[in-house]
C-alpha positions in Angstrom: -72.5 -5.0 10.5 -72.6 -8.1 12.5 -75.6 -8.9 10.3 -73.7 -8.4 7.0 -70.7 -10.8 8.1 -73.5 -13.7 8.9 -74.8 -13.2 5.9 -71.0 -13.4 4.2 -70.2 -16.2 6.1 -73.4 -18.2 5.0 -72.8 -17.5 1.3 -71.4 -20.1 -1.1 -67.6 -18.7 -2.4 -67.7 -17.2 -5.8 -66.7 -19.9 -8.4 -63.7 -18.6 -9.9 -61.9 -18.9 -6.3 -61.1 -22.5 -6.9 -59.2 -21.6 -10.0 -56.7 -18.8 -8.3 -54.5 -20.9 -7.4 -53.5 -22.2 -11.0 -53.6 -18.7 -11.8 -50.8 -17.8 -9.5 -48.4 -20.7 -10.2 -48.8 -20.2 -14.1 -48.2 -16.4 -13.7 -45.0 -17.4 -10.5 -44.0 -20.2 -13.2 -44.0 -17.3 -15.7 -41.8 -14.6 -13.7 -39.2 -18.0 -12.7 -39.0 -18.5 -16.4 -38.2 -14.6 -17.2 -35.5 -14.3 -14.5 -34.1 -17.2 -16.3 -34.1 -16.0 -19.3 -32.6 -12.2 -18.5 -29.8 -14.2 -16.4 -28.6 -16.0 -19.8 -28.9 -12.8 -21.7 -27.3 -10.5 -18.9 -24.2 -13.3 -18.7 -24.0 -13.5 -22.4 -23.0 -9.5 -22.7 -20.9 -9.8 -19.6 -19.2 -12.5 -21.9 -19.4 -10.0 -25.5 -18.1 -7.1 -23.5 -15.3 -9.0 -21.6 -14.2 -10.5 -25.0 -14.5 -7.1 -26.8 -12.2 -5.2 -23.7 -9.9 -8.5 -24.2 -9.7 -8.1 -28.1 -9.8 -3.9 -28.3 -6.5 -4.1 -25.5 -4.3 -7.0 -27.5 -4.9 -5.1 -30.5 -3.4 -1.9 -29.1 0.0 -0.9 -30.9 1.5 1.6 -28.8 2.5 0.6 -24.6 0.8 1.7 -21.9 2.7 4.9 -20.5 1.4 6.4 -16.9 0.8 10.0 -17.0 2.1 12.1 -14.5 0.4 12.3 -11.3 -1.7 15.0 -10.1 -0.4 16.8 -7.0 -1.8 19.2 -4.9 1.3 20.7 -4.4 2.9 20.8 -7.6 2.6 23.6 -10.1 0.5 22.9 -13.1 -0.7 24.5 -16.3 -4.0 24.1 -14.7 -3.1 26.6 -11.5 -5.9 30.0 -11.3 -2.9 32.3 -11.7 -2.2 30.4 -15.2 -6.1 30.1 -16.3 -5.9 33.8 -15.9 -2.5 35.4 -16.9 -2.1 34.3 -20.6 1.3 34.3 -21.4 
């Protein structure tokens, strides 16, 4: 083994390792340029969905009304006993 590794060591790199490192910025350059890009497009539909909520709740006719609140204590329609017993 130690034989192999001398021999490794006295070879000449392979050509194409001088060229890696263009290689990596052009493909880092690449993915910089993508995230980019998604950011605009994700803001812009943050932007069409805000304006569409805005729009859809201005054009509403009718006033907001609360509905009536959900206690644990308070008989419903939706009790067991009333699911079962039709009346």
């Amino acid at each position: 083994m130690d034989d192999m590794l001398k021999r490794l060591g006295e070879a000449a790199p392979p050509a194409a390792l001088s060229q890696i490192d263009d290689a990596i910025l052009a493909a880092w350059s690449a993915e910089q340029r993508e995230r980019a890009a998604n950011s605009r497009i994700l803001s812009a539909a943050a932007l069409v969905a805000l304006g569409l909520g805005f729009a859809g709740g201005s054009l509403s006719s009718a006033p907001a009304q609360a509905s009536p609140s959900l206690s644990p204590f308070a008989t419903t329609a939706l009790a067991p006993s009333d699911l079962l017993d039709p009346r």
